[in-house]
PyMOL CGO cylinders between C-alpha atoms (Angstrom):
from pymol import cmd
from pymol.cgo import CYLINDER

trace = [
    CYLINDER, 0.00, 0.00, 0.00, 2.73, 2.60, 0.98, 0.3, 1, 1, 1, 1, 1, 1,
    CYLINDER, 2.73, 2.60, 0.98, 4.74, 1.52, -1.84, 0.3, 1, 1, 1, 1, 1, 1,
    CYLINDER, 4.74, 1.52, -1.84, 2.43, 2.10, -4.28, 0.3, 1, 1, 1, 1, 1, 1,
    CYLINDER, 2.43, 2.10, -4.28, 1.07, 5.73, -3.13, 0.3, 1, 1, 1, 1, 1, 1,
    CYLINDER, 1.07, 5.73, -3.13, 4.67, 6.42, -2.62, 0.3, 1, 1, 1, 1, 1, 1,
    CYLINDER, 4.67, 6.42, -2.62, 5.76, 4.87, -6.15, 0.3, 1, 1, 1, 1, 1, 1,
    CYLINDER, 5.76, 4.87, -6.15, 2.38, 7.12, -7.55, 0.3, 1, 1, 1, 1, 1, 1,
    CYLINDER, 2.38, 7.12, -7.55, 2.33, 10.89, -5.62, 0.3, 1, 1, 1, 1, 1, 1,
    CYLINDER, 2.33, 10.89, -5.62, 6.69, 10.89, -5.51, 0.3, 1, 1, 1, 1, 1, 1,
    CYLINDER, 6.69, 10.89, -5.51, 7.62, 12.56, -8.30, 0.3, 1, 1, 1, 1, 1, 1,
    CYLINDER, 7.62, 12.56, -8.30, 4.83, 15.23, -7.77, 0.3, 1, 1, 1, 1, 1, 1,
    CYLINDER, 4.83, 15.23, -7.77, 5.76, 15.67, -3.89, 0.3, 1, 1, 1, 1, 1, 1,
    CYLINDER, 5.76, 15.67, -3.89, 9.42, 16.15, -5.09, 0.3, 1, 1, 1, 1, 1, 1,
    CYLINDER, 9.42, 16.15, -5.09, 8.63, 18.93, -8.02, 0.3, 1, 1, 1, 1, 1, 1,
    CYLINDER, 8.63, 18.93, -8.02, 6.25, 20.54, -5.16, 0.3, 1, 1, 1, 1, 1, 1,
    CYLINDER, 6.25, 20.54, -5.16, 9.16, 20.82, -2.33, 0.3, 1, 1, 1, 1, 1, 1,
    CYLINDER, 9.16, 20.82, -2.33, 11.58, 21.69, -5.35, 0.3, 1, 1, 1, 1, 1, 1,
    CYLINDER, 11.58, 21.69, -5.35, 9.67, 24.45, -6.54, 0.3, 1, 1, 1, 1, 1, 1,
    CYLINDER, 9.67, 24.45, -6.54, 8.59, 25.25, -2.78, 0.3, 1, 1, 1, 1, 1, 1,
    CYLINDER, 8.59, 25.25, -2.78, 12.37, 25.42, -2.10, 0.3, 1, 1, 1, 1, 1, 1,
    CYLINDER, 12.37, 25.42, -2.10, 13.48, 27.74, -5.11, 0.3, 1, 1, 1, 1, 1, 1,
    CYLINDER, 13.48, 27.74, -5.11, 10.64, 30.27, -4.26, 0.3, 1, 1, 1, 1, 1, 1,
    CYLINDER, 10.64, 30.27, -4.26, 11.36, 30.48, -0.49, 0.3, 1, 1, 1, 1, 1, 1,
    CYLINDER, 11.36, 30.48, -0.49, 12.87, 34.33, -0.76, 0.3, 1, 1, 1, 1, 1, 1,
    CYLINDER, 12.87, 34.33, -0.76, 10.05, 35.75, -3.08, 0.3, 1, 1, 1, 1, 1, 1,
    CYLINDER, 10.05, 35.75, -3.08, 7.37, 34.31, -1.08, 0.3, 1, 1, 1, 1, 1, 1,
    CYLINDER, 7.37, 34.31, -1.08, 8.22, 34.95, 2.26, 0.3, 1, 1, 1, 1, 1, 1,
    CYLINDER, 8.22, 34.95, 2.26, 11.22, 37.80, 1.53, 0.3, 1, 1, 1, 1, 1, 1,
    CYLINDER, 11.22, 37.80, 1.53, 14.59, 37.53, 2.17, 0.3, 1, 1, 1, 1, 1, 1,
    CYLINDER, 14.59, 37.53, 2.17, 14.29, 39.11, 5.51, 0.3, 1, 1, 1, 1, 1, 1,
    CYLINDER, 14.29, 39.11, 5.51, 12.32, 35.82, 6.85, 0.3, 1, 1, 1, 1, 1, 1,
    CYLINDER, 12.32, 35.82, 6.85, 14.01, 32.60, 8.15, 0.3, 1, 1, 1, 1, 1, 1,
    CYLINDER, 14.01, 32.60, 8.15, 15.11, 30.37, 5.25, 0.3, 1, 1, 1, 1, 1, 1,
    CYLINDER, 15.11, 30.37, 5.25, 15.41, 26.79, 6.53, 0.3, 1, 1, 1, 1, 1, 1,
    CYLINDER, 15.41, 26.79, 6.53, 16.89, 25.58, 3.34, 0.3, 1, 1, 1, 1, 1, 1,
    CYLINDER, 16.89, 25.58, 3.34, 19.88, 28.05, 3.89, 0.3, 1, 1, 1, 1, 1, 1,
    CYLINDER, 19.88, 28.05, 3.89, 20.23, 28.00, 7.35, 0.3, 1, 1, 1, 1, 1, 1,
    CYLINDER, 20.23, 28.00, 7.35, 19.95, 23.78, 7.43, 0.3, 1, 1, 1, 1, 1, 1,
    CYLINDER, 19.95, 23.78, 7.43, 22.55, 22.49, 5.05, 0.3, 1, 1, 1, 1, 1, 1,
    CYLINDER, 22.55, 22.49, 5.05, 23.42, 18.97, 7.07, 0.3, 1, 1, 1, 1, 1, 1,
    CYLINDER, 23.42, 18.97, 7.07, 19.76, 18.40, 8.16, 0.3, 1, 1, 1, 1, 1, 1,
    CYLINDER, 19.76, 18.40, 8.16, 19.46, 18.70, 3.76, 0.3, 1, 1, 1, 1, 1, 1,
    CYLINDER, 19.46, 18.70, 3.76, 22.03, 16.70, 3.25, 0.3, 1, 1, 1, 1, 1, 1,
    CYLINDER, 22.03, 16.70, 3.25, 20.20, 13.80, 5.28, 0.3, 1, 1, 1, 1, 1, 1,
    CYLINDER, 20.20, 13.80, 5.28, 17.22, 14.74, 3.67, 0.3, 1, 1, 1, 1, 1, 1,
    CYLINDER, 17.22, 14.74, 3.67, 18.47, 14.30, 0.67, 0.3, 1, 1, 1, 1, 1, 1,
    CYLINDER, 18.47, 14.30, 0.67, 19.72, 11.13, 1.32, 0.3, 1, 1, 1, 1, 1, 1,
    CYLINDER, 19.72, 11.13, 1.32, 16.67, 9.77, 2.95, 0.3, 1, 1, 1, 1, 1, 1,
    CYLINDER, 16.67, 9.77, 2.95, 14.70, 10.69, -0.71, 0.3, 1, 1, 1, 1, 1, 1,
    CYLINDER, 14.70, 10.69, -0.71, 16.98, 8.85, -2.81, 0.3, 1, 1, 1, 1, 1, 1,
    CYLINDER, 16.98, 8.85, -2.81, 16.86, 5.95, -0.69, 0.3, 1, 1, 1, 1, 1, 1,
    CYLINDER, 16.86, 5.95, -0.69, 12.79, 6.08, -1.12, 0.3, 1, 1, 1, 1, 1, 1,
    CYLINDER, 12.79, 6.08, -1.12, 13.85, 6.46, -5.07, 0.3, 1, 1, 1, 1, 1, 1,
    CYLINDER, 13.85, 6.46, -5.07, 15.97, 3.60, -5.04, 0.3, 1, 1, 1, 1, 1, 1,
    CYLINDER, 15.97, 3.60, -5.04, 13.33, 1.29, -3.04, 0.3, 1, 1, 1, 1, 1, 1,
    CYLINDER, 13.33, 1.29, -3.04, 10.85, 2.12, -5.77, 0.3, 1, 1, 1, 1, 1, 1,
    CYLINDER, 10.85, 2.12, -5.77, 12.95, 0.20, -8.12, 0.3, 1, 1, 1, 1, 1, 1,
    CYLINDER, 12.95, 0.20, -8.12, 11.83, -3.35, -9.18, 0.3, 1, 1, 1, 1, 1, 1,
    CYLINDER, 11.83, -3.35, -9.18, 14.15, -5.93, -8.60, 0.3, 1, 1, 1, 1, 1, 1,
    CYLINDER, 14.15, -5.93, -8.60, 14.87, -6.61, -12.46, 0.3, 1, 1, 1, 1, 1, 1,
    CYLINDER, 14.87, -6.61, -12.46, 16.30, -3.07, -13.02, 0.3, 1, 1, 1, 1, 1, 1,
    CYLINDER, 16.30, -3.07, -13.02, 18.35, -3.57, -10.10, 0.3, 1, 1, 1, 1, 1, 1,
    CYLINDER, 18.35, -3.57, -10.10, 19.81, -6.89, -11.77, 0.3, 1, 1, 1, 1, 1, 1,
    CYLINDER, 19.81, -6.89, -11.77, 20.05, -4.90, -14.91, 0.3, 1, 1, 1, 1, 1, 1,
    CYLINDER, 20.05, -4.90, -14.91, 21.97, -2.25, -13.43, 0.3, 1, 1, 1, 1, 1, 1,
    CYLINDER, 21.97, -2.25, -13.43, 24.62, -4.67, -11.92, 0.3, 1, 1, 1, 1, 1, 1,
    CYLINDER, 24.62, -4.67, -11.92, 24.83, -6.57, -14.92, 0.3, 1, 1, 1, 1, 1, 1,
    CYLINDER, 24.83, -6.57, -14.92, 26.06, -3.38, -17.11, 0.3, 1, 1, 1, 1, 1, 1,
    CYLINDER, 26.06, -3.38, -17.11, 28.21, -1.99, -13.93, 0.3, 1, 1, 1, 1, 1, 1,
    CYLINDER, 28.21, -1.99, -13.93, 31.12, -2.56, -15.86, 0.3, 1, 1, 1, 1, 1, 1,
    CYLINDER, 31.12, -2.56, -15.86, 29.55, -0.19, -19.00, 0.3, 1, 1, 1, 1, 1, 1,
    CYLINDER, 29.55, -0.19, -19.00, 28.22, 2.06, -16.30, 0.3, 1, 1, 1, 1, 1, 1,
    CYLINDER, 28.22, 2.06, -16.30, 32.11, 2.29, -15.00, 0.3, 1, 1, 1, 1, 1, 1,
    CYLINDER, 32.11, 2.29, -15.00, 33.53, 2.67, -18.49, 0.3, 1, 1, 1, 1, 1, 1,
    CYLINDER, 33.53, 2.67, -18.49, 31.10, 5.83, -19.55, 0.3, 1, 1, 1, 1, 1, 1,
    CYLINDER, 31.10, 5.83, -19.55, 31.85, 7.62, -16.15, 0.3, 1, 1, 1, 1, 1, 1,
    CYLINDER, 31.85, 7.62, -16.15, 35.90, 7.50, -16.67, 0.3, 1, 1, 1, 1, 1, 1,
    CYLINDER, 35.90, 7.50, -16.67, 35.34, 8.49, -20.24, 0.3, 1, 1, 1, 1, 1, 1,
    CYLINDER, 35.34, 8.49, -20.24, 32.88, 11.75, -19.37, 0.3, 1, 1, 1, 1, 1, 1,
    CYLINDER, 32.88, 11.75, -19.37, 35.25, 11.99, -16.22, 0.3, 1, 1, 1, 1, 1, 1,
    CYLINDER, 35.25, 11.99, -16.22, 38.52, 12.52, -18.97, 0.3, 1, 1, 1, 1, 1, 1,
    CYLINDER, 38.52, 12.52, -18.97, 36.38, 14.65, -21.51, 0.3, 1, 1, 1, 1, 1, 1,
    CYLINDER, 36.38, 14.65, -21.51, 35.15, 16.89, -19.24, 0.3, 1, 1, 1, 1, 1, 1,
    CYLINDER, 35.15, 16.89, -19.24, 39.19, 17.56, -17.64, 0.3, 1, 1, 1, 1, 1, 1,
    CYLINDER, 39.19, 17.56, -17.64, 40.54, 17.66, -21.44, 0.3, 1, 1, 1, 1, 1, 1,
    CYLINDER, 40.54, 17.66, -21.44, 37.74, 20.28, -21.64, 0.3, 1, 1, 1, 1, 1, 1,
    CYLINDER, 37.74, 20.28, -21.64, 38.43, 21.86, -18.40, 0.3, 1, 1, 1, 1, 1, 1,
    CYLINDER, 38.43, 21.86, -18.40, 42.12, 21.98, -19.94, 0.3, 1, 1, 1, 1, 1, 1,
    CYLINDER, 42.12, 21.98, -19.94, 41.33, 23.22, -23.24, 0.3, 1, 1, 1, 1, 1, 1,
    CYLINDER, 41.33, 23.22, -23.24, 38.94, 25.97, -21.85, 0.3, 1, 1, 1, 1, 1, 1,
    CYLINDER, 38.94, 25.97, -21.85, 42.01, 27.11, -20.17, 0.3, 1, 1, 1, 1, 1, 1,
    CYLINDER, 42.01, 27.11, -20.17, 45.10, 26.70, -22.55, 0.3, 1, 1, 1, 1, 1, 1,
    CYLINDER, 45.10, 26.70, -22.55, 43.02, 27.68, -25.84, 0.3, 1, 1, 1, 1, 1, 1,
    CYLINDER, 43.02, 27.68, -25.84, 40.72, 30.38, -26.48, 0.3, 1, 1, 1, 1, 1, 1,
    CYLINDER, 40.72, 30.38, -26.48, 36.89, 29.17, -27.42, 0.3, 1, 1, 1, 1, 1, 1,
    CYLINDER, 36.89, 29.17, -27.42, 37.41, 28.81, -30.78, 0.3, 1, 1, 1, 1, 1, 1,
    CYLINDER, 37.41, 28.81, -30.78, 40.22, 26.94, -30.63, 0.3, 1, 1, 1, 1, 1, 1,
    CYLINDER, 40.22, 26.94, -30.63, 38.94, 24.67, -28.04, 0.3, 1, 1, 1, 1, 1, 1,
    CYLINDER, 38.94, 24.67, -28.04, 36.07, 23.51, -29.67, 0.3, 1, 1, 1, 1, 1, 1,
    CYLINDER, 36.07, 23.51, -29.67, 37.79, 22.44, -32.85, 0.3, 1, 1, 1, 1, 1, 1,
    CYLINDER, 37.79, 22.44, -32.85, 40.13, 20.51, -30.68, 0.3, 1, 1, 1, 1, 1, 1,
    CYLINDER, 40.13, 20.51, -30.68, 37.54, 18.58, -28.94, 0.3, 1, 1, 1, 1, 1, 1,
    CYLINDER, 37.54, 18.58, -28.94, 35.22, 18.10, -32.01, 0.3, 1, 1, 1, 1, 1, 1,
]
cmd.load_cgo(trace, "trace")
């Protein structure tokens, strides 16, 4: 039962407390308390706490999916990892132009 109201209302409860979030200082002014500034660990854990409930939503075949392409997974993070630092490097050695013939 939780599962499935939680599987059904959680991407509109997350958009609600994103949005919520965002608009803090023009609804209530900068001069009133913003918890979302003032709380960063207590977000943190928050945070952490909704991605859990993400990842529980998961069936169990994605989750054997998932491991079975962990090597992929691996590979395409080191490769974005390296692009984005020649990038990084280019950005700085290179003017724009110059850069983005390089990495084409």
């Amino acid at each position: 039962m939780f599962k499935r109201i939680l599987s059904k209302y959680l991407l509109l409860w997350l958009t609600i407390t994103c949005l919520f979030g965002a608009s803090w200082s023009v609804l209530f002014g900068d001069d009133c308390y913003n918890p979302f500034l003032v709380s960063p660990k207590f977000m943190a854990g928050l945070i952490s706490v909704t991605m859990l409930a993400v990842g529980s939503l998961l069936p169990y075949e994605q989750v054997k999916q998932v491991a079975h392409s962990w090597p992929k997974t691996l590979g395409g993070t080191a490769i974005h990892i390296f692009r984005c630092r020649c990038w990084r490097f280019a950005w700085r050695s290179f003017s724009i132009s110059r850069a983005g013939t390089l990495l084409a």
